[in-house]
C-alpha positions as CSV (number, residue, x, y, z in Angstrom):
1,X,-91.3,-106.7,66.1
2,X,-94.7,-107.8,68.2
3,X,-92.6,-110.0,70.3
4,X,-89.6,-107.5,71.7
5,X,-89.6,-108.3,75.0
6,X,-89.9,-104.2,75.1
7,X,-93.0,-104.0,73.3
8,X,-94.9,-107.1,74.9
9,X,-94.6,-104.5,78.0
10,X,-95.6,-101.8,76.1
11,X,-98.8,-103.8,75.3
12,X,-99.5,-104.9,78.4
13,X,-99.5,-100.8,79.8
14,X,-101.3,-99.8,76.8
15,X,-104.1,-103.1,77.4
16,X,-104.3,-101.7,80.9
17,X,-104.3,-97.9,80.3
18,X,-106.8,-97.9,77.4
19,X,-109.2,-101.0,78.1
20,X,-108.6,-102.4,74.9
21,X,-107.4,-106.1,73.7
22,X,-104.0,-107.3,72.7
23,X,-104.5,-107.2,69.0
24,X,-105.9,-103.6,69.6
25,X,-103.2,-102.2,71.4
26,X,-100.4,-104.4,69.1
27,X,-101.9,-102.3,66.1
28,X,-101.6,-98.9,67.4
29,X,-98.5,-99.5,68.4
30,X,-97.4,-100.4,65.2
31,X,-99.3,-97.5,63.7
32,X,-97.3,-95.1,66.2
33,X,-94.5,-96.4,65.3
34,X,-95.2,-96.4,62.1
35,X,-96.1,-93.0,62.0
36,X,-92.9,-91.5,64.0
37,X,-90.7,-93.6,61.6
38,X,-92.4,-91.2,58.8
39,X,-91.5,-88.5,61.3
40,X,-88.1,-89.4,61.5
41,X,-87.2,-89.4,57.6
42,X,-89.1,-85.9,57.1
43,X,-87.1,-84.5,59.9
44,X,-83.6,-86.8,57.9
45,X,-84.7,-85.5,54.8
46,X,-84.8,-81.5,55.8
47,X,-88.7,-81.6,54.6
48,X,-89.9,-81.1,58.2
49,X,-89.6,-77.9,60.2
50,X,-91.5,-78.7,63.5
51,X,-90.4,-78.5,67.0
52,X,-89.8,-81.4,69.5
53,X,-92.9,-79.7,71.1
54,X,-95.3,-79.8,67.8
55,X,-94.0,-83.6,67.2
56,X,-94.7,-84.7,70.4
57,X,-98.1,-83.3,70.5
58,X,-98.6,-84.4,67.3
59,X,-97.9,-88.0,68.3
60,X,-100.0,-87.9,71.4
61,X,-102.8,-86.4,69.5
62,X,-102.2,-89.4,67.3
63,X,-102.4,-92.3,69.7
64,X,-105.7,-90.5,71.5
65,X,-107.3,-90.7,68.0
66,X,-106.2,-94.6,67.4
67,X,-107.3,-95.2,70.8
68,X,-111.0,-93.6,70.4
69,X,-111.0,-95.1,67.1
70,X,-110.4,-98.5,68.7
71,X,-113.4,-98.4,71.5
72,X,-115.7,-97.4,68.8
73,X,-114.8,-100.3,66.5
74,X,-115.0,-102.7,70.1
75,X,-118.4,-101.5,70.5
């Protein structure tokens, strides 16, 4: 999945935007999508009654808290 031509680019922003390595920004990646996926089947499964709002906040708050998690682990 690492080596979608898509994702490689999504790396490369996230190695720019956050400050972090490759292998960094490869596992939150996969963590996020990881996550949404789990999103996805509650929301398939009628076990999830959150907006689009909620969900996307919840992702972003997500990714913020993988990011900060990464710089403390680079320190």
């Amino acid at each position: 999945m690492m080596t979608y031509e898509s994702n490689q680019k999504m790396i490369a922003k996230m190695t720019e935007l956050y400050g972090l390595d490759t292998e960094n920004c490869k596992d939150i990646l996969m963590r996020s999508c990881l996550f949404l996926l789990g999103i996805g089947t509650m929301i398939c499964e009628n076990h999830f009654s959150y907006t689009d709002e909620q969900i996307s906040q919840m992702m972003k708050q997500t990714v913020a808290d993988l990011v900060q998690g990464a710089k403390r682990r680079s320190i």
